[in-house]
TORNU-964631 format. One line per field, with one value per residue (C-alpha): z, y, x; residue in one letter. Coordinates in steps of 0.1 Angstrom, whole numbers, plus 2048, in hexadecimal, padded with zeros to 3 digits. Layout:
% TORNU-964631
Z	(Z / ...)
Y	(Y / ...)
X	(X / ...)
residuo	(A / ...)
***
This chain:
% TORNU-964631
Z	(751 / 732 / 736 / 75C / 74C / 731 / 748 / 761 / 747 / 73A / 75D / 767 / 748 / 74D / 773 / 767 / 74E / 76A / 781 / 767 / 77F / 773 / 782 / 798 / 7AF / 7C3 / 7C0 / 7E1 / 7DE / 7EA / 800 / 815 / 83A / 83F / 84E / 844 / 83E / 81F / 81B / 7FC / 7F7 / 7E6 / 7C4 / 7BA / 792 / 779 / 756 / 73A / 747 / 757 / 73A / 729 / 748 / 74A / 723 / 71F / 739 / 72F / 711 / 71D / 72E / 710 / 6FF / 71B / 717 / 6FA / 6F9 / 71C / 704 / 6ED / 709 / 726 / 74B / 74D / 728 / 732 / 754 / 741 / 72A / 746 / 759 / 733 / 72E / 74D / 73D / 724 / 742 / 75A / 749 / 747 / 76E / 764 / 758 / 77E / 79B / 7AE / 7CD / 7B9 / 7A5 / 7C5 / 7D3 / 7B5 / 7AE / 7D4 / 7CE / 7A9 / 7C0 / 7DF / 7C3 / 7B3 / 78F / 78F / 77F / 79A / 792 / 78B / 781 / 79F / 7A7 / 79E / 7B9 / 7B7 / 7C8 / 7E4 / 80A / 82A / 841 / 867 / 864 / 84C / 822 / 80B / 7E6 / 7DA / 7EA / 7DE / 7F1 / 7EF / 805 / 822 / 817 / 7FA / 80C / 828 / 837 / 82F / 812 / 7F7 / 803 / 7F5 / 7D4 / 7D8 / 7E6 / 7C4 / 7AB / 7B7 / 7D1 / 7E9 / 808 / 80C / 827 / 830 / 846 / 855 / 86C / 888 / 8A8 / 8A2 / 881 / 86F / 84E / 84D / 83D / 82D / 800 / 7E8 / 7F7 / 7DC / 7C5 / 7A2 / 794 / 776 / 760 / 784 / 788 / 7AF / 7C9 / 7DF / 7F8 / 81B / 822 / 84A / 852 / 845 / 854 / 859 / 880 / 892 / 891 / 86C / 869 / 880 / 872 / 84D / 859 / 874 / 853 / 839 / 856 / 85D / 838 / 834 / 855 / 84B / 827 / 839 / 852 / 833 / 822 / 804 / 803 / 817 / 816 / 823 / 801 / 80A / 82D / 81E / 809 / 807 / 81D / 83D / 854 / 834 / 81D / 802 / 804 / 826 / 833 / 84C / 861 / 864 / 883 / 883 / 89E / 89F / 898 / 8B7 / 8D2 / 8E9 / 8F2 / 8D4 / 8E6 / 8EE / 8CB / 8BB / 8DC / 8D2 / 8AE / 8BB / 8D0 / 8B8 / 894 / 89F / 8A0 / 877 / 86D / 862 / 870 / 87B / 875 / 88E / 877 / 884 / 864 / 857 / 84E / 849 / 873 / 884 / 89F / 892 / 886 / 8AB / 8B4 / 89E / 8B8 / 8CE / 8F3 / 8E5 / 8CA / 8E8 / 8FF / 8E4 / 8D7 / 8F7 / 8FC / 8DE / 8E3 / 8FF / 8F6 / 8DA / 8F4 / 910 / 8F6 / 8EC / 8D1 / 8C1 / 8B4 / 89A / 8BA / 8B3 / 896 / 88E / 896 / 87E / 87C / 85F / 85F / 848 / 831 / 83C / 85A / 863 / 86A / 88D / 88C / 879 / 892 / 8AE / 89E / 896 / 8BB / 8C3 / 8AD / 8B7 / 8DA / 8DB / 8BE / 8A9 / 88C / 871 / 861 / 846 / 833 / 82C / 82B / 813 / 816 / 81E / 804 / 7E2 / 7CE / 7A9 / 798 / 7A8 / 7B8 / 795 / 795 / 79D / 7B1 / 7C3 / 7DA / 7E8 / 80C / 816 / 810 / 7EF / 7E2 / 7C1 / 7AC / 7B9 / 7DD / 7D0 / 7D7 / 7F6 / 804 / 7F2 / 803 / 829 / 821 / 81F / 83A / 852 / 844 / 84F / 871 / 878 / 868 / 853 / 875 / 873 / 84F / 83E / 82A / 80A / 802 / 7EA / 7CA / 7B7 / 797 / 789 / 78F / 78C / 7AB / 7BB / 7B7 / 7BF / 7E7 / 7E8 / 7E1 / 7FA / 813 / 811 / 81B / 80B / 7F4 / 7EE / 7D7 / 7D6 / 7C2 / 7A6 / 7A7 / 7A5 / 786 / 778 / 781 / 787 / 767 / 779 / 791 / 77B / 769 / 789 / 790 / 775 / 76F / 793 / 789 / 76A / 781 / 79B / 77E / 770 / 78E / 798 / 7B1 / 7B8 / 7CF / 7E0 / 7FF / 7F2 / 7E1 / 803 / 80C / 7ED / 7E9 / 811 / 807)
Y	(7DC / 7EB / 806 / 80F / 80C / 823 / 83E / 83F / 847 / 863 / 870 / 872 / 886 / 8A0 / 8A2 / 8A4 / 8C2 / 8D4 / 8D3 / 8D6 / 8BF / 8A1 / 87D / 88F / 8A4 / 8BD / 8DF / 8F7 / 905 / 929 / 918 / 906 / 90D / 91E / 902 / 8E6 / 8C4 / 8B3 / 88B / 891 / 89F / 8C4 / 8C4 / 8E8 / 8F2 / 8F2 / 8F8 / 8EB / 8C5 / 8C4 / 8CC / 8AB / 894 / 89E / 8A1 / 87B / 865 / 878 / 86D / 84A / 850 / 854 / 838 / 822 / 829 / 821 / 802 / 7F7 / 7EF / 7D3 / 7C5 / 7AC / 7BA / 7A7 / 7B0 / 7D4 / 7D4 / 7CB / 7E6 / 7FC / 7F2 / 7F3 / 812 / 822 / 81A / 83B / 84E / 848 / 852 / 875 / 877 / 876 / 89E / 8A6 / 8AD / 88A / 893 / 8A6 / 88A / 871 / 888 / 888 / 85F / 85D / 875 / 860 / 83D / 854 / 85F / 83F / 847 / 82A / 80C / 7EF / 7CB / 7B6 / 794 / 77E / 777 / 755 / 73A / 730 / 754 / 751 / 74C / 74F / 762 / 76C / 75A / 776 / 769 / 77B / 77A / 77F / 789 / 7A8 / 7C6 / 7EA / 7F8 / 812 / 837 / 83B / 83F / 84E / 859 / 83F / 857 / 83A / 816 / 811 / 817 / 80A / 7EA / 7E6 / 7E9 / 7CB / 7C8 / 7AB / 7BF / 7E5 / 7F7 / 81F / 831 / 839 / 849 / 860 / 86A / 891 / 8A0 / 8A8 / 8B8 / 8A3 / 8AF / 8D0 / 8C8 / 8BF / 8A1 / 885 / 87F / 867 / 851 / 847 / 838 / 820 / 81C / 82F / 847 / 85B / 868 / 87C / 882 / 87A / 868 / 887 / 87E / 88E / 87C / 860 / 873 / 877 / 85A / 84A / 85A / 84F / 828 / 82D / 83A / 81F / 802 / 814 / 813 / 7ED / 7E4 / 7F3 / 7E1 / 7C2 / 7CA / 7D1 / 7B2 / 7C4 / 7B7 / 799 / 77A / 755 / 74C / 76A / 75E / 74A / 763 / 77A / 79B / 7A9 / 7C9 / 7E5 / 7CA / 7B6 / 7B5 / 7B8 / 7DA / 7DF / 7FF / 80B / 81D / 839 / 851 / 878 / 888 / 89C / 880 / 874 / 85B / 843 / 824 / 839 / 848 / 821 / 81B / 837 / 82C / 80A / 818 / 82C / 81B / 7F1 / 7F1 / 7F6 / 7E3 / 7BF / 7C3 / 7E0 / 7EA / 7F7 / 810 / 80F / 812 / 831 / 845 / 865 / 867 / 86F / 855 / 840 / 820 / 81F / 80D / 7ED / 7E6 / 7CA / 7D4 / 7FA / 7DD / 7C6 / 7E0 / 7EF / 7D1 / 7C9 / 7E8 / 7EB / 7C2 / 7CB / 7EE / 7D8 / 7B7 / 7CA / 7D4 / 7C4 / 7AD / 79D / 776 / 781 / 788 / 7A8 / 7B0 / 7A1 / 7B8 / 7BD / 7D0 / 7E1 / 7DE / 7F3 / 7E2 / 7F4 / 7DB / 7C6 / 79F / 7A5 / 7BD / 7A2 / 78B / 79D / 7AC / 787 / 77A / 792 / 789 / 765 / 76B / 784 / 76E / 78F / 787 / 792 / 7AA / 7BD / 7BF / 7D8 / 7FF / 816 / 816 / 830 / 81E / 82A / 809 / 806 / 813 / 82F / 83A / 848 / 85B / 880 / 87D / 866 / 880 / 88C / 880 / 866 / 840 / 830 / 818 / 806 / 7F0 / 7F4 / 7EC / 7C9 / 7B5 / 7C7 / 7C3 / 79D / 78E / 7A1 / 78F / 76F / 772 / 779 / 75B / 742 / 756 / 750 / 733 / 739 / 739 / 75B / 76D / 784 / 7A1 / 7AA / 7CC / 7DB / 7DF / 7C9 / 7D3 / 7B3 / 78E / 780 / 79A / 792 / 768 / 76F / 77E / 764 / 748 / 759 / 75A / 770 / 766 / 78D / 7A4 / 7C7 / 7E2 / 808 / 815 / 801 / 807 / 82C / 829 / 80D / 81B / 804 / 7EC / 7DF / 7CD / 7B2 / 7B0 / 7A0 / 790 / 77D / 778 / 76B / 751 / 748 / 748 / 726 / 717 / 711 / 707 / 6F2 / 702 / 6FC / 719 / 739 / 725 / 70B / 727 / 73A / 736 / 71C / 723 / 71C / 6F8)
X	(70D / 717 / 6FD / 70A / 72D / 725 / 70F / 72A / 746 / 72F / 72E / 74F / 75A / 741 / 74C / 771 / 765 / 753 / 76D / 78A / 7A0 / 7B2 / 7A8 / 789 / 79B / 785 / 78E / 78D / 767 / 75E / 742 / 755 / 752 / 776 / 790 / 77A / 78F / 78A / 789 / 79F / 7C0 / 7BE / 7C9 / 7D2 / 7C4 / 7E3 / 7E7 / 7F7 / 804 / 7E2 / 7CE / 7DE / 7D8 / 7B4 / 7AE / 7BF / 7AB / 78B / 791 / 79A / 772 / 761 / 772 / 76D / 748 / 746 / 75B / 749 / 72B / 73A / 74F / 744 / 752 / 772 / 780 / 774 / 785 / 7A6 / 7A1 / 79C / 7BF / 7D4 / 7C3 / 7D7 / 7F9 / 7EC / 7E6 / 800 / 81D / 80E / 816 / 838 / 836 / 82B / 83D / 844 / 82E / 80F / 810 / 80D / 7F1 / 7DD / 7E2 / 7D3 / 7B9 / 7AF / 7AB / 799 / 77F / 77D / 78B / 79D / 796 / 785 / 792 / 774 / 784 / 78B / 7B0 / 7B8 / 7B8 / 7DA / 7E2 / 7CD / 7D8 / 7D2 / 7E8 / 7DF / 7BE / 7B6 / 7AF / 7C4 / 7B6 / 7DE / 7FC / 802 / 800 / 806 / 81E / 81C / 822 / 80B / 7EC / 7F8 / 7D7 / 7C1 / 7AE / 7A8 / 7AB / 78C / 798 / 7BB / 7AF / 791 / 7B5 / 7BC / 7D3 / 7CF / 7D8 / 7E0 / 7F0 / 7EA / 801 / 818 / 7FF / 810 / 7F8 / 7F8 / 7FB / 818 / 825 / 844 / 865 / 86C / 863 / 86F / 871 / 869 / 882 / 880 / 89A / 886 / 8A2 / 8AB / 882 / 88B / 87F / 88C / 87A / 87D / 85D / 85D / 83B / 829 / 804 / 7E4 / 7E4 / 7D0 / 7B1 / 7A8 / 7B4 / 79E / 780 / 788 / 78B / 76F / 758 / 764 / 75F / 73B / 732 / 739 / 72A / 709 / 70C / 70F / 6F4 / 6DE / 6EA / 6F4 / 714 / 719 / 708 / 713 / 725 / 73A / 748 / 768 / 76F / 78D / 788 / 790 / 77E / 780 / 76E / 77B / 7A2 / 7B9 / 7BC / 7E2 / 7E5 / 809 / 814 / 830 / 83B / 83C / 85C / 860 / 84E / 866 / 851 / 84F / 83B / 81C / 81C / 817 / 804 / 7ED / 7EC / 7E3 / 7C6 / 7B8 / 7BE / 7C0 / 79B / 79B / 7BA / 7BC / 7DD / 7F7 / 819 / 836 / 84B / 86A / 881 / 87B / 899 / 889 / 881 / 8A0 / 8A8 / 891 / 89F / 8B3 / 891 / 899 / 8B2 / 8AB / 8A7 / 893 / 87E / 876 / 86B / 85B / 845 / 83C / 82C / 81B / 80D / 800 / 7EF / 7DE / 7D3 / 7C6 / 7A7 / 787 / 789 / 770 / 76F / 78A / 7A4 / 7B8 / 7CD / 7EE / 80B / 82D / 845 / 858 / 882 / 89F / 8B1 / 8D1 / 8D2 / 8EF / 8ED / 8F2 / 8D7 / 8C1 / 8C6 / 8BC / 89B / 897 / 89A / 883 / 868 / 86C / 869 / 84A / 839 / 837 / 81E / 835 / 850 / 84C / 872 / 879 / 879 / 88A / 8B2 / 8C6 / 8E6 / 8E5 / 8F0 / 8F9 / 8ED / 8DD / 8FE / 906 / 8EB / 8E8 / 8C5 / 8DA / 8E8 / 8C3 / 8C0 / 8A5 / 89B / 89B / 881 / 878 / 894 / 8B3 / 8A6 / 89B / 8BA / 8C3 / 89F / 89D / 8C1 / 8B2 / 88F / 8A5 / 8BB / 89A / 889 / 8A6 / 8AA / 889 / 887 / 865 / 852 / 848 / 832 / 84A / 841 / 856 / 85C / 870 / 877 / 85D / 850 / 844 / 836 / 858 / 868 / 849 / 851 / 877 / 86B / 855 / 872 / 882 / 869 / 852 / 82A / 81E / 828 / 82C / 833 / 832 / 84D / 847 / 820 / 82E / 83A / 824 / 801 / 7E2 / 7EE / 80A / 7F1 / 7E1 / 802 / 816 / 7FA / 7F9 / 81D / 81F / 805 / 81B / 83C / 828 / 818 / 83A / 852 / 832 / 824 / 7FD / 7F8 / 80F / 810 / 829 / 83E / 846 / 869 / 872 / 894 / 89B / 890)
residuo	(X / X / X / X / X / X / X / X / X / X / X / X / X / X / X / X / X / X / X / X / X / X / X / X / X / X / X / X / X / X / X / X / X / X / X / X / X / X / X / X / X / X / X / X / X / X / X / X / X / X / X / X / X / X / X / X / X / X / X / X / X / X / X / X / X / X / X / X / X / X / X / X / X / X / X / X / X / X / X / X / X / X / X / X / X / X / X / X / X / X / X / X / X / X / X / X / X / X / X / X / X / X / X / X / X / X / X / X / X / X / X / X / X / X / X / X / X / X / X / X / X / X / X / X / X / X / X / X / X / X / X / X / X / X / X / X / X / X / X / X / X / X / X / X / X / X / X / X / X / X / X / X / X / X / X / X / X / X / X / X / X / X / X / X / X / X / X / X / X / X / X / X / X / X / X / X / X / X / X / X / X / X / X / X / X / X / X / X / X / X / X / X / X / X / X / X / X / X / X / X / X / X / X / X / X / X / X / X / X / X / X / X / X / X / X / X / X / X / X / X / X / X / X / X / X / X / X / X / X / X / X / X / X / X / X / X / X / X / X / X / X / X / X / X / X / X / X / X / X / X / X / X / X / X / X / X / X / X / X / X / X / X / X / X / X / X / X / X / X / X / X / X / X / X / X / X / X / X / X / X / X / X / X / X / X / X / X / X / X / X / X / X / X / X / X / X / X / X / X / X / X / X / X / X / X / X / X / X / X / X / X / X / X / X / X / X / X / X / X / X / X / X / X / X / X / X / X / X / X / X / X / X / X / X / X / X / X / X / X / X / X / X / X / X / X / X / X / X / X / X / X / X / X / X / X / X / X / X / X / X / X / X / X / X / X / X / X / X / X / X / X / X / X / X / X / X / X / X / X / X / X / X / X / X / X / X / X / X / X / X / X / X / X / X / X / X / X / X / X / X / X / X / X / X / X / X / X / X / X / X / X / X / X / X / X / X / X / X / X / X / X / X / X / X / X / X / X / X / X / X / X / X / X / X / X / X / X / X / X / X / X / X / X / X / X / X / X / X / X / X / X / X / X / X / X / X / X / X / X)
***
């Protein structure tokens, strides 16, 4: 291993010197056949902030290689995720959406590190029929078009979610349009499901799902041992699908009817987006007669396919925050009486609470995630759980940056977990961090397993 370890390192520097690109970003080549897509986002040449990027995790390469020879896989793979916290800070000097292009095109190219260490088994669960290793999850938004699950799913995470996926392409709002609160750990952002459409989509999940099937087929990655193990249709870890609409349809059902026809077939489960604030008129769906109607259609779209022994994938859907209890209640009623599989709570939030409201960014239009979000997002995840009265898997999103926010939504009555902003800021070393302060959090209230933490504080 140490050898492979070592080789591999070696390689990767001399690609990152060729192509004088930080974190193995592909540069536009004269060759191309003119209007070609590329697999990866393009990551434009720049100079002097670049320079540094590139010149510190090459050097972070080399040293790796060298340490991977003294060091058994697990103490190296540690090294590898602490070794980010040098790196990621360097993102900082880049503009906020360069910087989330080239993070996506670092996990597409696989220069990231790959979590070798198994999750410990107090984390694991089973949700939807489907075995989660852990409960947390990244969040919808970062990989909008499904370009690096593979990657983003080997840091770590127990579950990821790409999308919001729209049916025809679209550029989304006018930029700037990401905006950083670093002293409140916050976003902003208006980015308005900006999404490379169904299609590419398609073909990205279509190619990933062909890849493992024929590994399987092969039986170079599958054997009976490997049948109760964690995993869903992309491979190890649970792969969700979330659904948006295009900004000028005015017929929002088929667009998540489309999304389920074309994308369901990949996903381990799919997401209505109906609480975006960055889509005009879009959070009037959340009410209760357009949610109904709109459920129903989508249910339907996804039942009247083929489905294998696995049946079809579980459908959420993903609420605001800014929502009032009435408003709760009837989203509630709804997912009671359809038997909706889950709700992910919650979106961004249009309020700017304290202390962001003291903040000058604070004035830019659009949703706000990470910290300040969490007790907004935490006190609606609570509410939801008695109104549904824990009958239903909850999702909590927002604002968690550590194994003890992570505990908190689970107290409250959450079954998963997810972050985004605070992977933002933290980078891949965040991951084994609330991971393992999540385990530390159950061992010392007493809890044997995630299971009996869901929804403590209700009992």
């Amino acid at each position: 291993m140490a050898g492979r370890a070592a080789t591999s390192s070696a390689k990767w520097a001399r690609e990152f010197l060729l192509r004088r690109n930080p974190l193995g970003a592909i540069r536009n080549s004269s060759s191309a056949a003119p209007g070609a897509a590329s697999s990866t986002p393009k990551v434009p040449h720049f100079s002097k902030k670049g320079r540094i990027l590139t010149g510190a995790t090459i050097g972070l390469a080399i040293a790796g290689g060298a340490y991977v020879s003294t060091a058994d896989e697990a103490t190296f793979c540690g090294w590898l995720f602490s070794a980010t916290k040098v790196v990621n800070p360097l993102f900082a000097l880049l503009d906020a959406e360069f910087a989330h292009k080239l993070a996506v095109t670092a996990a597409a190219r696989g220069w990231v590190p790959r979590e070798k260490r198994p999750d410990p088994q107090i984390l694991g669960l089973e949700v939807w029929g489907r075995k989660f290793s852990n409960p947390i999850g990244l969040a919808a938004g970062f990989d909008k078009n499904a370009e690096a699950t593979e990657g983003l799913l080997g840091l770590g995470f127990g579950f990821v979610e790409v999308g919001s996926v729209t049916p025809v392409p679209q550029e989304g709002n006018p930029k700037p349009r990401i905006f950083r609160l670093r002293e409140d750990g916050a976003i902003i952002n208006r980015c308005g499901f900006n999404s490379e459409g169904i299609v590419v989509v398609a073909k990205r999940l279509g190619a990933q799902h062909g890849k493992r099937m024929l590994a399987e087929t092969s039986g170079t990655s599958s054997s009976p041992s490997d049948e109760g193990k964690p995993g869903g249709k992309s491979g190890p870890g649970i792969l969700g699908v979330n659904l948006g609409k295009n900004k000028t349809s005015e017929d929002a059902a088929a667009d998540y009817v489309q999304g389920v026809h074309n994308l369901s077939q990949y996903a381990d489960y799919l997401v209505i987006n109906v609480s975006s604030p960055n889509t005009a008129g879009l959070r009037m769906l959340q009410g209760r007669k357009q949610l109904k109607d709109l459920v129903k259609k989508v249910q339907a779209a996804r039942d009247e396919m083929q489905w294998g022994d696995d049946g079809p994938p579980p459908l959420l859907v993903k609420i605001a925050p800014d929502l009032s209890r009435g408003e709760l209640e009837d989203i509630a009623a709804v997912a009671l009486a359809l038997h909706l599989d889950g709700l992910i709570i919650s979106n961004t939030t249009v309020s700017r609470p304290d202390p962001v409201s003291n903040n000058p960014v604070a004035t830019e239009t659009g949703g706000l995630s990470g910290k300040p979000l969490f007790p907004l997002s935490t006190n609606m995840l609570r509410e939801m759980y008695t109104l549904t009265r824990g009958k239903i898997p909850l999702i909590g999103c927002g604002g968690v940056s550590s194994g003890e926010d992570a505990y908190k939504k689970i107290r409250a009555g959450a079954t998963l977990v997810q972050l985004y902003t605070g992977f933002a800021y933290g980078g891949p070393a965040l991951i084994p961090q609330i991971k393992e302060e999540l385990v530390s959090c159950l061992e010392r209230d007493g809890f044997k397993s995630i299971q009996e933490a869901i929804g403590a504080d209700h009992r």
